[in-house]
C-alpha positions as CSV (number, residue, x, y, z in Angstrom):
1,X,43.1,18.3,-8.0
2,X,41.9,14.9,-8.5
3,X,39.5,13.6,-10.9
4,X,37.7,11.2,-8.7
5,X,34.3,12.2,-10.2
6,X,34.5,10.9,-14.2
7,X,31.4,12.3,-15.0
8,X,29.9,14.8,-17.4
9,X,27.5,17.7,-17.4
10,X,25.3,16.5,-20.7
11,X,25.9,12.8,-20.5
12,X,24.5,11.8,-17.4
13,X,21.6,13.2,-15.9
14,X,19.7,11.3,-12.4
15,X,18.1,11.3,-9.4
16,X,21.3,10.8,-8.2
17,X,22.7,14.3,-9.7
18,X,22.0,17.9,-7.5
19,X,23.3,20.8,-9.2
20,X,24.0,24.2,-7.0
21,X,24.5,27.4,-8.1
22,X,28.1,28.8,-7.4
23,X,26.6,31.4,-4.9
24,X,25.8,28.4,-2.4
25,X,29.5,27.7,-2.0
26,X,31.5,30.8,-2.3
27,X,30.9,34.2,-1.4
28,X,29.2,36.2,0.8
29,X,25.4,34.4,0.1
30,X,26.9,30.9,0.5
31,X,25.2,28.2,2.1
32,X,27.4,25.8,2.8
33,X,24.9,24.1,5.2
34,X,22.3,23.4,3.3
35,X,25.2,21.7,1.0
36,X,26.2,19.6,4.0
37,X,22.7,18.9,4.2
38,X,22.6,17.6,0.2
39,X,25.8,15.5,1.0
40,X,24.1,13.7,3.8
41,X,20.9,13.2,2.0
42,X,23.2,11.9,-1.1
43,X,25.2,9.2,1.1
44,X,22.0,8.2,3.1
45,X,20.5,6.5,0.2
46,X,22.4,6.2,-3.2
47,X,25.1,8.2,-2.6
48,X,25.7,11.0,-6.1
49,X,27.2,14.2,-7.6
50,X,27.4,17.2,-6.2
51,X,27.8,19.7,-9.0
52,X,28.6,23.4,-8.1
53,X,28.1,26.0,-10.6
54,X,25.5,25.1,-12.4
55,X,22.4,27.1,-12.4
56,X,19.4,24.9,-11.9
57,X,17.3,26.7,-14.7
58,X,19.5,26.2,-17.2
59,X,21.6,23.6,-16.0
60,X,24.5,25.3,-17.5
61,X,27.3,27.4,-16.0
62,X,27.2,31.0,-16.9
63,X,29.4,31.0,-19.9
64,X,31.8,33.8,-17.8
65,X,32.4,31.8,-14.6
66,X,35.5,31.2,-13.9
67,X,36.5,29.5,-10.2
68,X,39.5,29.7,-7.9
69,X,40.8,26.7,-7.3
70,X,41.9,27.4,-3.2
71,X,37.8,28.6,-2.9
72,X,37.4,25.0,-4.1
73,X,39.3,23.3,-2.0
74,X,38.3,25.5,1.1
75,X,34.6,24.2,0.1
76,X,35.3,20.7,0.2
77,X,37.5,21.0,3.6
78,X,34.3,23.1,5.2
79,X,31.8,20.5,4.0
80,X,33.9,17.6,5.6
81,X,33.9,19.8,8.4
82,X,30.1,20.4,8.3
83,X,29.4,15.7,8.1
84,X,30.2,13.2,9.7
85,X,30.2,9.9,7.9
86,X,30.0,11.1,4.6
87,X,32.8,10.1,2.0
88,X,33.8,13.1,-0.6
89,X,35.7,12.9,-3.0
90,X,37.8,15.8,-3.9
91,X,36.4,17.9,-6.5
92,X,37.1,18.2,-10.4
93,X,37.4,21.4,-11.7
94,X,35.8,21.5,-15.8
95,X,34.8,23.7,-18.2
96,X,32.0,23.6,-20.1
97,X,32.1,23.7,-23.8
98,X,30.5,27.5,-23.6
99,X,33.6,28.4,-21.9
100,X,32.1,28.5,-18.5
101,X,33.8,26.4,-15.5
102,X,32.1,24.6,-12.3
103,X,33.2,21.6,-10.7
104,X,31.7,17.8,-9.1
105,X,32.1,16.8,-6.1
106,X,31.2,13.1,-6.1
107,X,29.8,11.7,-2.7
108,X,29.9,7.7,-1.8
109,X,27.0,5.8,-0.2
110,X,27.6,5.7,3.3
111,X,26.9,1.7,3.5
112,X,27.1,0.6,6.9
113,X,26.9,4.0,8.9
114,X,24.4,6.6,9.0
115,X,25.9,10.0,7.8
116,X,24.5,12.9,9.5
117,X,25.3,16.4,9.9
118,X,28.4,17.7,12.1
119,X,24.9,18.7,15.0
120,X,24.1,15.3,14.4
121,X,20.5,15.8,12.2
122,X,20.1,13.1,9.2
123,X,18.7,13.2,6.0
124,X,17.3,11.1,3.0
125,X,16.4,11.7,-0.6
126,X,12.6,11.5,-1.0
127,X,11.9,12.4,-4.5
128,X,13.6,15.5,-5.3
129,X,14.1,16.6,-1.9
130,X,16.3,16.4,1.1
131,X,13.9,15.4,4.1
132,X,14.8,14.9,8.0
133,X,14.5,11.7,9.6
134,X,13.8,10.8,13.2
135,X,12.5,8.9,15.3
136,X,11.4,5.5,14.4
137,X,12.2,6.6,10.8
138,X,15.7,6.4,11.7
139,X,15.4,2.7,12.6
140,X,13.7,2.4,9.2
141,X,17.1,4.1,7.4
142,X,19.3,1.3,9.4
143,X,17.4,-1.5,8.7
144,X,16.9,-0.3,5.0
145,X,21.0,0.2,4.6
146,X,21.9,-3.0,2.8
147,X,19.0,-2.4,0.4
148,X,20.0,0.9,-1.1
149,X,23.2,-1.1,-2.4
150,X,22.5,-4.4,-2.9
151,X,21.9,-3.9,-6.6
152,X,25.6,-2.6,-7.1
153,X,27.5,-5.2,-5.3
154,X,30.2,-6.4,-7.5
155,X,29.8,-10.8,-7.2
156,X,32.7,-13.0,-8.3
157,X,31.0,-14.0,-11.9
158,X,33.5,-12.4,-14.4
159,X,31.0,-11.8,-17.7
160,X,33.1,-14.2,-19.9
161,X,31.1,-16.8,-17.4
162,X,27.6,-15.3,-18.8
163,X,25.8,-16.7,-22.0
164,X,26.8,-14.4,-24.8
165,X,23.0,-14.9,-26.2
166,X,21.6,-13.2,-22.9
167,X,23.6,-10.9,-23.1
168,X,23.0,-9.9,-27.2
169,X,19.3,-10.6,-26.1
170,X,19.2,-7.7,-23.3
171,X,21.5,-5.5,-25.7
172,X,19.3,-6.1,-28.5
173,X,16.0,-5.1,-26.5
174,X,17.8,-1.9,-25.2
175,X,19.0,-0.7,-28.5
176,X,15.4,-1.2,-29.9
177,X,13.2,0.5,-27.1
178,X,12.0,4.0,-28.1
179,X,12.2,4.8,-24.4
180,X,15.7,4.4,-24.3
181,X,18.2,7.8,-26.3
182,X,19.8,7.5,-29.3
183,X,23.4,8.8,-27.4
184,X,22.6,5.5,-24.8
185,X,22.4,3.3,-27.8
186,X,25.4,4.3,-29.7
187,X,27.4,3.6,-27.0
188,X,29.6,0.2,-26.7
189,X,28.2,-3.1,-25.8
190,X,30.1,-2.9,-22.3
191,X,29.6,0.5,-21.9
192,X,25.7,-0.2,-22.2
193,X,26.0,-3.2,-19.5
194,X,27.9,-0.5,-17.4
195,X,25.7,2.5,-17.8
196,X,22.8,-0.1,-16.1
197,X,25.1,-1.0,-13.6
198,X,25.0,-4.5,-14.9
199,X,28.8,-4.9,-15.2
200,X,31.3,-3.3,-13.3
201,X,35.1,-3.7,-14.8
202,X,34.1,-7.0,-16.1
203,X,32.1,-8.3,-13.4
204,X,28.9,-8.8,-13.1
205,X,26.7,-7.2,-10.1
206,X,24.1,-8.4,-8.7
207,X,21.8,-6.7,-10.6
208,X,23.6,-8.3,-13.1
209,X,23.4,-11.8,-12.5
210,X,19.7,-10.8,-11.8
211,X,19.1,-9.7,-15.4
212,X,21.9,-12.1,-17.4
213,X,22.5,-15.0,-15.3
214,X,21.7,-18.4,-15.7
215,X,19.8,-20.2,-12.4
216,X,22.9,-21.8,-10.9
217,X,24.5,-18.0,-10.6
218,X,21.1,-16.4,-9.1
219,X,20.6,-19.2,-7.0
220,X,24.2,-17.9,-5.3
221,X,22.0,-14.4,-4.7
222,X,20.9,-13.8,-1.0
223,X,17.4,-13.0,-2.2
224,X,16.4,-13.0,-5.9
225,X,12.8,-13.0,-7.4
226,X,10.8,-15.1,-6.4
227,X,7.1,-15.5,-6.5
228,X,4.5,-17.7,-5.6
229,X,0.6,-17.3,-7.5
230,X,-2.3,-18.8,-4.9
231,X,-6.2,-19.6,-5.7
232,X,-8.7,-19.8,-3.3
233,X,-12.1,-20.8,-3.7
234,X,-15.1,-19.1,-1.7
235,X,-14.3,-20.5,1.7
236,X,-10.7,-19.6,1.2
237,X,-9.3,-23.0,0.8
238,X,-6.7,-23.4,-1.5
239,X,-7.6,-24.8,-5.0
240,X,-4.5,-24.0,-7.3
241,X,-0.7,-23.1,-6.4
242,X,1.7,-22.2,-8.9
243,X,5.6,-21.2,-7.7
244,X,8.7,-19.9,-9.2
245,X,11.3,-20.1,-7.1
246,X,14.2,-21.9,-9.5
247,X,15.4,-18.8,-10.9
248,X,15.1,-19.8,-14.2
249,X,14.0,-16.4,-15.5
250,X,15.2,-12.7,-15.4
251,X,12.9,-10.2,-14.4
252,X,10.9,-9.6,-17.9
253,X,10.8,-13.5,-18.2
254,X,9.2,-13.9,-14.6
255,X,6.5,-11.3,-15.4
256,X,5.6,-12.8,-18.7
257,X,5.2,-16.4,-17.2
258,X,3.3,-14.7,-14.3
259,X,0.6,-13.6,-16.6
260,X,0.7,-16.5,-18.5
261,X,0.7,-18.8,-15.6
262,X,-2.0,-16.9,-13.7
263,X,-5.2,-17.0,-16.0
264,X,-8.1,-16.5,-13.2
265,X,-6.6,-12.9,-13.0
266,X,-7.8,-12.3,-17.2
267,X,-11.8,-13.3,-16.3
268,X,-14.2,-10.9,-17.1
269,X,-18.6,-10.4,-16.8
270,X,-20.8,-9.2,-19.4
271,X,-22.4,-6.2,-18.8
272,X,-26.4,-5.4,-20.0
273,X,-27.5,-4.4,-23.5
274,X,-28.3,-1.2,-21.8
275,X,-24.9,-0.4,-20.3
276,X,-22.0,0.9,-22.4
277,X,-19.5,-1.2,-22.1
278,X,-20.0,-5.0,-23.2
279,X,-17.1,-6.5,-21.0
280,X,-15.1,-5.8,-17.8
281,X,-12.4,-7.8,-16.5
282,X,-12.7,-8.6,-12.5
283,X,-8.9,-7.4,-13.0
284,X,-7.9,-4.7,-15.2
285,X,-4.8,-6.0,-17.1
286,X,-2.4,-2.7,-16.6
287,X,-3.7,-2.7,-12.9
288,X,-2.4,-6.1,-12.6
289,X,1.4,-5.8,-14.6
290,X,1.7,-2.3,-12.6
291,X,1.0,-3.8,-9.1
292,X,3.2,-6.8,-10.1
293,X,5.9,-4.3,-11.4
294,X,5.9,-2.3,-8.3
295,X,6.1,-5.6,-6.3
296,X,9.4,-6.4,-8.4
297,X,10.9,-3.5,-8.3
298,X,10.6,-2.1,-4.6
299,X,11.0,-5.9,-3.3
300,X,13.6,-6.0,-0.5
301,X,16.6,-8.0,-1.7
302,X,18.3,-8.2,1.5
303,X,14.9,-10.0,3.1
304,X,13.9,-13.4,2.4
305,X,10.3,-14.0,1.2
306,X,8.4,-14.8,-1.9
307,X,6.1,-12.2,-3.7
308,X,2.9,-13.5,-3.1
309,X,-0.1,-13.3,-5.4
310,X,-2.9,-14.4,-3.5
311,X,-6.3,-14.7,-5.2
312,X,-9.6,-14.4,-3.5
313,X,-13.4,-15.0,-4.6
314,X,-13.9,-10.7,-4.5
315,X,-10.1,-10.4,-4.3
316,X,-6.4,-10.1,-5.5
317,X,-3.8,-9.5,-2.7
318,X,-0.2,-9.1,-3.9
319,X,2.6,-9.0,-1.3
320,X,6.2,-8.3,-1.3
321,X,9.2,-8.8,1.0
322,X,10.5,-5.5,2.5
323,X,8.3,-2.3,3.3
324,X,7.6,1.0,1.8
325,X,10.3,2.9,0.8
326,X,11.5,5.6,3.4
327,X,9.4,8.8,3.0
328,X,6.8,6.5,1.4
329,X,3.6,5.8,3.4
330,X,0.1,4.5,2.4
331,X,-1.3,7.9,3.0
332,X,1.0,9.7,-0.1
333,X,1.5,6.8,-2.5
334,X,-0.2,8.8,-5.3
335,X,1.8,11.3,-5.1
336,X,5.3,10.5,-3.2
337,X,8.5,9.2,-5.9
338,X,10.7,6.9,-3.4
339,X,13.5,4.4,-4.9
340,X,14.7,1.6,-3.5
341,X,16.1,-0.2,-6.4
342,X,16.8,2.7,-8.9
343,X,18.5,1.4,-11.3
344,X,16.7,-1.9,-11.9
345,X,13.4,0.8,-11.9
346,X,15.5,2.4,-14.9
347,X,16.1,-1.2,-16.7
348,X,12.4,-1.9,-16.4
349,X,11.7,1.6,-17.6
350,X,13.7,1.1,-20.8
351,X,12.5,-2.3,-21.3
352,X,8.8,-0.9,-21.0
353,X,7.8,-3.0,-18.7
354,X,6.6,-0.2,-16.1
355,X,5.0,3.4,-16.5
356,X,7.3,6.3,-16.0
357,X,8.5,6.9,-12.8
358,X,6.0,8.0,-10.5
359,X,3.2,7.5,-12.6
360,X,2.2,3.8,-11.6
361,X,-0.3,4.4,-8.9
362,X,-1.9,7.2,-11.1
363,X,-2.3,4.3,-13.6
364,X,-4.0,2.5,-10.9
365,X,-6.3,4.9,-9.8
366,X,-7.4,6.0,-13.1
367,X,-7.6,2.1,-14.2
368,X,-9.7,1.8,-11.4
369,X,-11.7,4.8,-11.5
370,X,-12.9,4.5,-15.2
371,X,-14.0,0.2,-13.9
372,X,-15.8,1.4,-11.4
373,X,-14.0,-0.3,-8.6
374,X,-12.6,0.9,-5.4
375,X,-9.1,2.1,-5.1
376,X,-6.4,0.0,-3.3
377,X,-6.0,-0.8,0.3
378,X,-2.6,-1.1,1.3
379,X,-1.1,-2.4,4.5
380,X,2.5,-1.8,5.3
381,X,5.4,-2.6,7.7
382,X,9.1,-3.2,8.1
383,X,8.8,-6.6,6.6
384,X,6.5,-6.4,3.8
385,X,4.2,-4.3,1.2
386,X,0.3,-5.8,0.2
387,X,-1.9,-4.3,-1.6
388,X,-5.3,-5.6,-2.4
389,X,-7.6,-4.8,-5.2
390,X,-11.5,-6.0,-5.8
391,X,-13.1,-7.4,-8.6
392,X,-16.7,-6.0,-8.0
393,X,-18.3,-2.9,-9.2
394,X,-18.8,-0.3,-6.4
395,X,-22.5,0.4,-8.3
396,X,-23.5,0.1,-12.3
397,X,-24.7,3.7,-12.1
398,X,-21.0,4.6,-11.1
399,X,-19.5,2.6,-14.0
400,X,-22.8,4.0,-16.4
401,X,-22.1,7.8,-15.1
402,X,-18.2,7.9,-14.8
403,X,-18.2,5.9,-18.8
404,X,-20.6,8.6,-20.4
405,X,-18.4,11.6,-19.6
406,X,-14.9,10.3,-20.2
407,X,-16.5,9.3,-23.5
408,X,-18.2,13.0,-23.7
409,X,-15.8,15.4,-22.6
410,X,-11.7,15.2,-23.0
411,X,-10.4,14.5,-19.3
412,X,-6.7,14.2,-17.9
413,X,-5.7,11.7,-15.7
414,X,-6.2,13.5,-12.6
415,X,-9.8,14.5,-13.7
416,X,-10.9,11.2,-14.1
417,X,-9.7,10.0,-10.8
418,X,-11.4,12.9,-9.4
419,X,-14.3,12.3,-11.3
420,X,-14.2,8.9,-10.4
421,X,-14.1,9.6,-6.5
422,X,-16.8,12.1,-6.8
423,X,-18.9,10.0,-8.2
424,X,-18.5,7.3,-5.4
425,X,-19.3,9.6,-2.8
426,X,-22.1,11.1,-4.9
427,X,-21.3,14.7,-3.0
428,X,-18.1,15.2,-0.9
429,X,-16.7,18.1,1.2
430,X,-13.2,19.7,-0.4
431,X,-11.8,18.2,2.6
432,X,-12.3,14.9,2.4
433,X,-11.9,14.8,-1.4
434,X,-8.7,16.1,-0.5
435,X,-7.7,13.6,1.6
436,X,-9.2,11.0,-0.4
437,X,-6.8,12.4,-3.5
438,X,-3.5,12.3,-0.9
439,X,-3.2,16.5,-1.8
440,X,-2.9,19.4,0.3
441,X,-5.7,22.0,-0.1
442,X,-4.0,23.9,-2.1
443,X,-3.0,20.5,-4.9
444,X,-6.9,20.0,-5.2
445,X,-7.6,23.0,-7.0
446,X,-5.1,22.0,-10.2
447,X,-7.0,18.8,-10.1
448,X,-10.7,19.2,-9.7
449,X,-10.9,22.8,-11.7
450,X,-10.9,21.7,-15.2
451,X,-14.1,19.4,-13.9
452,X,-15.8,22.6,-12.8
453,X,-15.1,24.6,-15.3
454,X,-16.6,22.1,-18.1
455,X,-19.3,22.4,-15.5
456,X,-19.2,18.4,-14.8
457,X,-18.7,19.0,-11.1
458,X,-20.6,22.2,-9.4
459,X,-19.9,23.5,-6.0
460,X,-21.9,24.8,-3.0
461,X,-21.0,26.4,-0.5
462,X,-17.4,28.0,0.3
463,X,-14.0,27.5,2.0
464,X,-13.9,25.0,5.0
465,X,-17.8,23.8,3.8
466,X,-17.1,23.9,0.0
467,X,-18.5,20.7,-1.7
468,X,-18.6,19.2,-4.7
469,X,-21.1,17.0,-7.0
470,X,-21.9,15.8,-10.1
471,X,-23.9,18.5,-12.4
472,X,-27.5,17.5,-12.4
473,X,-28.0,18.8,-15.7
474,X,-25.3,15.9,-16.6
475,X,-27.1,13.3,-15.2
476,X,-31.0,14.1,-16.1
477,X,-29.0,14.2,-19.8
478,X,-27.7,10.6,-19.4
479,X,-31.1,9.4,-17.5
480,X,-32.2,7.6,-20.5
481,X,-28.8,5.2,-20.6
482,X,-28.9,4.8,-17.0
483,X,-32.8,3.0,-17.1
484,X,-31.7,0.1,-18.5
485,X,-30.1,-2.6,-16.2
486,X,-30.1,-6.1,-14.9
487,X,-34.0,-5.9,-14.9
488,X,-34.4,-6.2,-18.6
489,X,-31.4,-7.9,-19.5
490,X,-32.5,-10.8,-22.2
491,X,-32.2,-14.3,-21.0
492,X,-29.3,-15.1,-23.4
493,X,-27.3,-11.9,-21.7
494,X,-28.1,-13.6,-18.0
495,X,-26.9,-17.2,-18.6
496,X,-23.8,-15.8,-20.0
497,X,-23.4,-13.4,-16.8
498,X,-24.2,-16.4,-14.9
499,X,-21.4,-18.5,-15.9
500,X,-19.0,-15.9,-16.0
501,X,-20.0,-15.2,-12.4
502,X,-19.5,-19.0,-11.3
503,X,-16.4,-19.5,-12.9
504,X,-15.1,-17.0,-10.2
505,X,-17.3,-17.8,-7.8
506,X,-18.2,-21.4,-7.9
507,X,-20.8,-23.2,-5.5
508,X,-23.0,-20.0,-4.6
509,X,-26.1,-20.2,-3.7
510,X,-28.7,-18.0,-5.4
511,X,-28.5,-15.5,-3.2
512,X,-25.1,-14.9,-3.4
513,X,-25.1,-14.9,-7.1
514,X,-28.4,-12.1,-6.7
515,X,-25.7,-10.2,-4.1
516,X,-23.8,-10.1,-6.9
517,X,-26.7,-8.5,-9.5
518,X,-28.2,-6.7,-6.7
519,X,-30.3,-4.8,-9.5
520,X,-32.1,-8.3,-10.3
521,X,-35.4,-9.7,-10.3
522,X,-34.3,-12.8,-7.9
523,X,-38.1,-14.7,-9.5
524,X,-36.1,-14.1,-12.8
525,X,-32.7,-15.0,-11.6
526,X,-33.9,-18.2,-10.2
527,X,-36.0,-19.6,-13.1
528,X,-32.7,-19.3,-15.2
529,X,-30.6,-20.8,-13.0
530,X,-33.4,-23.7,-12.4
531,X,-33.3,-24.1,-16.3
532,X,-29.4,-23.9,-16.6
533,X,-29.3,-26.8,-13.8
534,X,-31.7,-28.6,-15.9
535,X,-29.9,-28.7,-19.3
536,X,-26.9,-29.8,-17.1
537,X,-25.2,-26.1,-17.8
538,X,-24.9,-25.8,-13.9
539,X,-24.2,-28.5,-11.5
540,X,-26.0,-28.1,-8.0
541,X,-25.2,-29.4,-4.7
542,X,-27.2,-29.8,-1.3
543,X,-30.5,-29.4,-0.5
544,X,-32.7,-26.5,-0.4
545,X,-31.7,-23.7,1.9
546,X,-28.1,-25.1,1.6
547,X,-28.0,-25.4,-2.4
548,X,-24.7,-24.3,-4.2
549,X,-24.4,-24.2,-8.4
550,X,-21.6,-24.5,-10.0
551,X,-20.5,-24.6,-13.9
552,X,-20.8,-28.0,-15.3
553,X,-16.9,-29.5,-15.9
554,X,-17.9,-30.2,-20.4
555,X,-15.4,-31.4,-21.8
């Protein structure tokens, strides 16, 4: 027996980690197949543990389990048997402290070949499942080889070459993150470097130098972060550039001086006396750090590119090098749990610097939903990821409506995103609000029913020509806070909406800034505007039909 697999039951627990039952492997109910099929899926992305006798409720060996170490072996020889291009390692036979034994079969990432089944059928880990690949998914899983290890390539930087104070600074945010257990921070300084795959006996990876180098040793990366933050003015000419591409920071550095750098993106409007909310921000701010997270962390490193954060009159597009994880489309994003870079995900995850895993483009929605603003369009190949959000408001009576009940009734996550695409659709079949959500039919019930039964939502009709809408009884109750609107907004209220409508959008014409307050008297928008231009608030350009105003440079 060898002990190629140092790894415990209690102490480390990933997506990386399957656990079988003992009745898979040996006996006459054994499945030795479908483990074939968990070693491909294992090697195919970041290679893992196989541990065999475990049952997955528990996650415990029955306390009275005891294995035969020839039954063992004769697994491990029939699942070699069973792949091709999968490296196992010969299992480790333990017992459990409640006396019960089951053993770990560690399997490698297979890092230049494709491992497959012994009838030739591959696999990959999407979220918590083993799916099949083919096709032109296949050419995906080649071209995305490199990426799955680049983070754990071992460089040539031995850590007595790294700056003792970054490393005590990344220790020290580690040991005081409450997302981060109590076991992880007791451990050694090394061991802590190790357990992020930051050090590997004494060397630094490339995760590593990624996190706790200085620029001259991430400049020796391939690929590291780098970004590049672009403003546009109305006729998309560029008016503002701002790059990092030095590699002066770490990751958490980068995104800090990002939002520091990039203060068009923290602009918000006043909204009317007769509207609930007093300010929005054209971009919410955790819309913003989640998109830019997700741009970090699922960046390609083995591509070369910038992530670009491109900024629009009506617009923010942020694009990264490399495309959507495998198994990850624009169509499931809400829903699907894909890694490309897991273990700088679970560094940002301790450091609190990104939602739970899985959770970011539920942040977005919902962030979205309760602004009033449309969800993300995404666009997607091979080569690169953008995603691009808008600043406007869909419609006031959306934000009014959708702001009334999440203040009147106590709604989950997944109720106010449905909510919120109820609302925008005003009525909408089950169908297409299924679609819309990324669920199966049978997904939408768990998210729309506590909406129905607080009687928010109501229903007509049934099965394939079920719909659903906002209660009418809800809205005739908020009628009273929906009347007032741009139309009697005070004079004070306008110039301030005015200016805060420029700075975004300077040189409009007054009909572009009425596009903009569509529920305006345009008489009253243009007598304040005339009166701003002549107190020298506004500047104006051109000539009648061709006028522009813009926000008068005071210094």
């Amino acid at each position: 027996m060898t002990t190629g697999a140092k790894i415990s039951l209690t102490k480390y627990e990933s997506s990386t980690i399957e656990y079988k039952s003992l009745k898979k492997a040996i006996g006459k109910n054994a499945d030795l197949k479908d483990l074939a099929r968990t070693c491909v899926c294992l090697a195919n992305t970041q290679g893992g543990y196989l541990f065999i006798g475990i049952e997955n409720k528990d996650k415990l060996p029955p306390s009275e389990q005891k294995i035969n170490q020839e039954e063992m072996n004769e697994v491990i020889k029939k699942l070699r048997s069973l792949t091709d291009s999968v490296g196992l390692v010969n299992p480790e036979l333990l017992a459990h402290e409640n006396g019960g034994e089951y053993f770990v079969i560690q399997i490698y990432p297979s890092m230049k070949t494709i491992a497959t089944t012994s009838d030739g059928r591959v696999y990959v880990r999407v979220g918590d499942e083993c799916t099949a690949i083919k096709g032109e998914e296949l050419t995906r899983l080649a071209h995305e080889k490199g990426a799955f290890q680049w983070e754990l390539v071992v460089t040539k930087t031995h850590i007595s070459q790294v700056e003792p104070m970054k490393i005590n600074k990344f220790l020290n945010e580690i040991r005081t993150s409450d997302r981060v257990s109590d076991f992880i921070k007791s451990l050694s300084d090394k061991d802590i470097l190790e357990y992020y795959k930051l050090l590997d006996e004494d060397y630094i990876t490339n995760l590593g130098v990624l996190w706790l180098g200085n620029f001259k040793q991430r400049s020796k990366l391939n690929y590291p972060i780098t970004a590049q933050y672009i403003v546009y003015d109305k006729d998309e000419k560029k008016i503002r550039k701002v790059d990092w591409n030095l590699n002066q920071f770490n990751p958490k550095e980068l995104l800090l001086e990002i939002e520091k750098e990039a203060i068009e993106l923290n602009y918000s409007f006043e909204l009317p006396d007769g509207m609930f909310r007093k300010q929005i921000r054209y971009y919410a701010k955790d819309v913003v750090r989640e998109l830019l997270v997700n741009a970090f962390v699922h960046k390609s490193f083995t591509i070369s590119g910038d992530i670009f954060i491109s900024l629009y009159k009506d617009r923010l597009e942020i694009k990264n090098p490399g495309g959507l994880p495998l198994g990850v489309t624009k169509d499931n994003i809400l829903h699907q749990v894909q890694r490309r870079n897991p273990h700088l995900i679970d560094t940002f995850k301790a450091l609190k610097l990104m939602e739970s895993e899985g959770s970011g483009y539920d942040l977005i929605y919902e962030k979205l939903s309760l602004d009033g603003k449309t969800y993300p369009q995404i666009e997607n190949d091979i080569n690169y990821v953008q995603v691009t959000i808008y600043s406007n408001i869909i419609d006031n009576n959306v934000l009014q409506i959708i702001d009334y009940i999440s203040r009147h009734y106590d709604l989950n996550q997944k109720e106010i995103i449905s909510l919120g695409a109820i609302i925008r659709n005003k009525k909408i079949s089950g169908y297409e609000l299924a679609k819309l959500l990324q669920l199966g039919d049978d997904r939408l019930r768990s998210w729309i029913e506590g909406l129905v039964n607080q009687k928010i939502v109501i229903t007509e009709g049934k099965t394939k020509g079920l719909m659903y809408a906002i209660n009418p009884k809800i809205l005739a109750s908020i009628e009273h806070d929906l009347k007032p609107s741009l139309k009697t907004m005070e004079e004070p209220h306008l110039r301030a909406l005015i200016k805060e409508d420029l700075k975004l959008h300077p040189k409009s014409k007054i009909s572009e800034i009425h596009n903009r307050m569509s529920d305006l008297d345009m008489g009253y928008l243009r007598r304040v505007i005339y009166k701003m231009a002549k107190s020298s608030e506004l500047l104006k350009e051109g000539e009648k039909k061709n006028r522009v105003y813009s926000l008068a440079n005071k210094k």
